[in-house]
N, C-alpha and C positions, 0 to 999 in steps of 0.2 A: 386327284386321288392317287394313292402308291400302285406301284406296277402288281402289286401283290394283289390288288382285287382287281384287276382286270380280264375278260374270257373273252376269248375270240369263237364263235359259233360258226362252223364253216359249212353245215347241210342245210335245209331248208327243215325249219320246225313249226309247230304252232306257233302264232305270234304270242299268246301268252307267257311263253318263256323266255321275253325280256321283262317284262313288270314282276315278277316273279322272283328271278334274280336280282334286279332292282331293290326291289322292299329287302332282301337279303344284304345291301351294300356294294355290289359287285356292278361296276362300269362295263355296262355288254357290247362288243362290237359284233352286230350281226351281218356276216358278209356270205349268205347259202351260194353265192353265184363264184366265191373266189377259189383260184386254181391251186393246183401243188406249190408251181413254184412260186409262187405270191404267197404262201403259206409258210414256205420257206426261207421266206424273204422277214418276213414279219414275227413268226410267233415266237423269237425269243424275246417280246415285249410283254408277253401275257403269263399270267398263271395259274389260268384257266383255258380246257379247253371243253366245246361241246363238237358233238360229232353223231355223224350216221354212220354209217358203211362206204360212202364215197370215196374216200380218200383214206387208203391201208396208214396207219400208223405206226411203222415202220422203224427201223433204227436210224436210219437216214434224216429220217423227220426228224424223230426225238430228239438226237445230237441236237441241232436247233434250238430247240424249245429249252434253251438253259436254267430258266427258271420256273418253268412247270411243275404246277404244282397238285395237280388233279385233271382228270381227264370223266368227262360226262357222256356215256354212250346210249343216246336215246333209243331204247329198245334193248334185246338178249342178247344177241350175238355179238362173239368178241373174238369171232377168230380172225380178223384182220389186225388185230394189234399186237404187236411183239410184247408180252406179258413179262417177260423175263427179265427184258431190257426197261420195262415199268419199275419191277421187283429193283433191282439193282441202283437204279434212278432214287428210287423211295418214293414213286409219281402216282397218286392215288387215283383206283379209277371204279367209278359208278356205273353200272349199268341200272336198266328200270324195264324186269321181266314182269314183274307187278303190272305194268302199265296195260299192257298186251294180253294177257293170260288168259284174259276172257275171250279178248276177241278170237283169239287162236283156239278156245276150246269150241266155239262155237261154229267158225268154219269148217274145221274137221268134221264135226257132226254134219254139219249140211252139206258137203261134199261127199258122205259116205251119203245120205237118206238119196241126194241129189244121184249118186251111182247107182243105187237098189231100186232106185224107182222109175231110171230112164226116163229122169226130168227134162232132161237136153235132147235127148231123141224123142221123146212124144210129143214136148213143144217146138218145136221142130216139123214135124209130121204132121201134128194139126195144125198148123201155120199154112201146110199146104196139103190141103184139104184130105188128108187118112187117118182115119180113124180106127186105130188097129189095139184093141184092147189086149189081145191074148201074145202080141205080141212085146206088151211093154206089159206083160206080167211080174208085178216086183217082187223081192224079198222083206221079210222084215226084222229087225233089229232083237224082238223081244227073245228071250232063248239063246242068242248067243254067246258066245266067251270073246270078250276082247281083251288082247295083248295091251299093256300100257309101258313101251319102249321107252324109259326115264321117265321120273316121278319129281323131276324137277316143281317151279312154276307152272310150265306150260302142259307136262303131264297130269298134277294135281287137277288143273280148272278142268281140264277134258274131262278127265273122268268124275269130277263133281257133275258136270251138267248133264251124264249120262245115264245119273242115276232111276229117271224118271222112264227108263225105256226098258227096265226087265231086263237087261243083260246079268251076264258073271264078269265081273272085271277081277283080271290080274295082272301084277303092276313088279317089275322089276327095275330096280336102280342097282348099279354094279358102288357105286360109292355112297350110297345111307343104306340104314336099317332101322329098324322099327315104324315104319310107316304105315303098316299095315291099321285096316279099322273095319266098321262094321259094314262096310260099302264098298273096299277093296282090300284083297288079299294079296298079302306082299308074299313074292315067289320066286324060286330062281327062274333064270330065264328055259331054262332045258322044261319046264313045266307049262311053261306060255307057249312052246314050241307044244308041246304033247295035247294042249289041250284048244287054243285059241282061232276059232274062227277071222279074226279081224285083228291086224297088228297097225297101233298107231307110234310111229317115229317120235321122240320129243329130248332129242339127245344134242349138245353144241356139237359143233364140226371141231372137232382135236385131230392131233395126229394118229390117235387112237381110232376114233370112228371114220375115219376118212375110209372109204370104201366098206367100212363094215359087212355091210349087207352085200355076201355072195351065193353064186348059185348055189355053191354046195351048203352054205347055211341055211338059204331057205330050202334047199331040199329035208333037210333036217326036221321041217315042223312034220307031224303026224300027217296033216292035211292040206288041200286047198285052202291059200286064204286072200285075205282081204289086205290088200297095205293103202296105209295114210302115211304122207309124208311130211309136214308142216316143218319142218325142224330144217335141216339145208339139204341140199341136195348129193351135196357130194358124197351123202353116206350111199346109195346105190346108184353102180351108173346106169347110163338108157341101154346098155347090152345087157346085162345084168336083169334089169326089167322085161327087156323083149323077149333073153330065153326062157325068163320063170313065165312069163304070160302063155308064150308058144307049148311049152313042153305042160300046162295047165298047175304047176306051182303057187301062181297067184291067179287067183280068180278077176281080179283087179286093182284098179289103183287110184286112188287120189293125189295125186301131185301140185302143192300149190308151191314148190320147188323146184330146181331144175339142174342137175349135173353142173351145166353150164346154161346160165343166164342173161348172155349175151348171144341174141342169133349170127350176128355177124360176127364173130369171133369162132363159130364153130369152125371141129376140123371136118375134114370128108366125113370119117369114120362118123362123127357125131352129130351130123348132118343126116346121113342115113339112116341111123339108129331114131334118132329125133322122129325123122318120118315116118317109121315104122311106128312109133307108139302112135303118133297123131293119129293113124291112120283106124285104131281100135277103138272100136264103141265102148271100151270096159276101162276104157281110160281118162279121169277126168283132170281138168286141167286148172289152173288159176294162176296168175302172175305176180306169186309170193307178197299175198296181201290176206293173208291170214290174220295179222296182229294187225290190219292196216283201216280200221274203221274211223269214223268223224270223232267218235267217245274216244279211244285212245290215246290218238294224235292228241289229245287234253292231258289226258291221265298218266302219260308218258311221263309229258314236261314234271308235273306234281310229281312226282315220286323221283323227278331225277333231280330238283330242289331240294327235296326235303333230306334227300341224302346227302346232298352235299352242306345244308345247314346244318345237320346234326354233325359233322368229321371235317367241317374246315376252322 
């Protein structure tokens, strides 16, 4: 077979996306366990490549890869890959936010019911024998305004699934217009500040949004609110969080992201900070497995095929 249909797959995926590629023509070498430099070593043999977030894609890399000819990123994010150095290259590359969208919209939801309801702290509590009703008095969703921070993929499905809960959604994208419809109304974001109980994250990490979310912009909304973060972390950091919690800016948080994602990599500073969120009951937590369900891990692979059948 020509080096031209060849992909080297270097993360760990469903195993259906070697027969997949396969029936496509495409010689797959699936190696989830191989390192950088062994990658470095090898993929100027390939013209394909698949990837998670493991391994940044880099310029270092790329140089390498002489004959690359597409790049397949199972899942949205794509802020590890030098785009520009792609651009320049002419190296084509897929992502599959499709794949995800659902499941991302549906954790959001059940991390914010799971915060309003002190799901974690009543089972908890009755696991060891208190029964304290009035003290795990919840909120409810119907009647609210939720912020919808990017109207991307992973914006869209949230606020589809939300429909059945009686909220007002309002939904900002600083790069499309005309999204608006009979279920969300599209707004600047100064109107999401003025009106929004609940503000859900759904924005890539760029150089743009990196640190976006500051104290002085969330002091900015009219109100106490609600933040969901599903999208990456590093758009607020954990001080940033601690003073809007402390000074009553956010009422709470869903975090199924993290500043920094690596414990053992933290510094003092965010060490501290770290511990200080852990330590609040209005803080809920998950280990950036929002898009990460049994059905995606499928529906991924499908949509990162079928894009690269239609554009190779």
């Amino acid at each position: 077979m020509s080096q031209k249909n060849r992909i080297l797959i270097i993360d760990e995926m469903h195993p259906s996306i070697i027969p997949l590629l396969e029936k496509e023509g495409f010689e797959v070498d699936y190696r989830p366990e191989i390192k950088r430099g062994e990658i470095l070593e090898i993929i100027a043999t390939y013209s394909g490549l698949i990837i998670r977030s493991k391994t940044p894609m880099d310029k270092e890399l790329l140089e390498k890869a002489s004959d690359l000819k597409f790049i397949g990123r199972a899942g949205a994010g794509l802020d590890q890959i030098d785009l520009s150095y792609l651009e320049e290259r002419n190296i084509k590359l897929f992502n599959a936010p499709e794949g995800n969208r659902d499941a991302v919209g549906e954790h959001a939801i059940g991390g914010l019911l799971a915060l309003f309801n002190h799901i974690n702290k009543a089972d908890q509590e009755v696991r060891n024998g208190i029964w304290d009703r009035e003290g795990n008095r919840g909120e409810e969703l119907a009647g609210k305004t939720v912020g919808v921070f990017g109207f991307g993929n992973m914006g869209q499905a949230f606020a589809r699934k939300l429909l059945g809960f009686d909220v007002k959604l309002l939904a900002y994208d600083k790069y499309k217009k005309g999204f608006g419809s009979a279920f969300v109304k599209e707004c600047s974001f100064e109107k999401i500040q003025q009106e929004a109980d609940i503000l859900s994250i759904h924005v890539p990490l760029t150089v743009e949004t990196r640190n976006y979310f500051t104290l002085d912009l969330l002091k900015s909304f009219s109100k106490p609110i609600y933040l969901i973060n599903t999208a990456r972390g590093e758009v607020i950091s954990f001080e940033t969080l601690n003073l809007a919690l402390d000074q009553g800016i956010l009422r709470g948080a869903v975090l199924d992201v993290l500043e920094n994602e690596k414990f053992k990599n933290f510094s003092a500073v965010q060490k501290g900070e770290f511990d200080n969120l852990a330590a609040r009951p209005n803080v809920l937590f998950s280990p950036h497995i929002a898009g990460w369900t049994f059905q995606s891990y499928e529906k991924i692979n499908q949509v990162l095929v079928e894009k690269i059948r239609v554009d190779i």
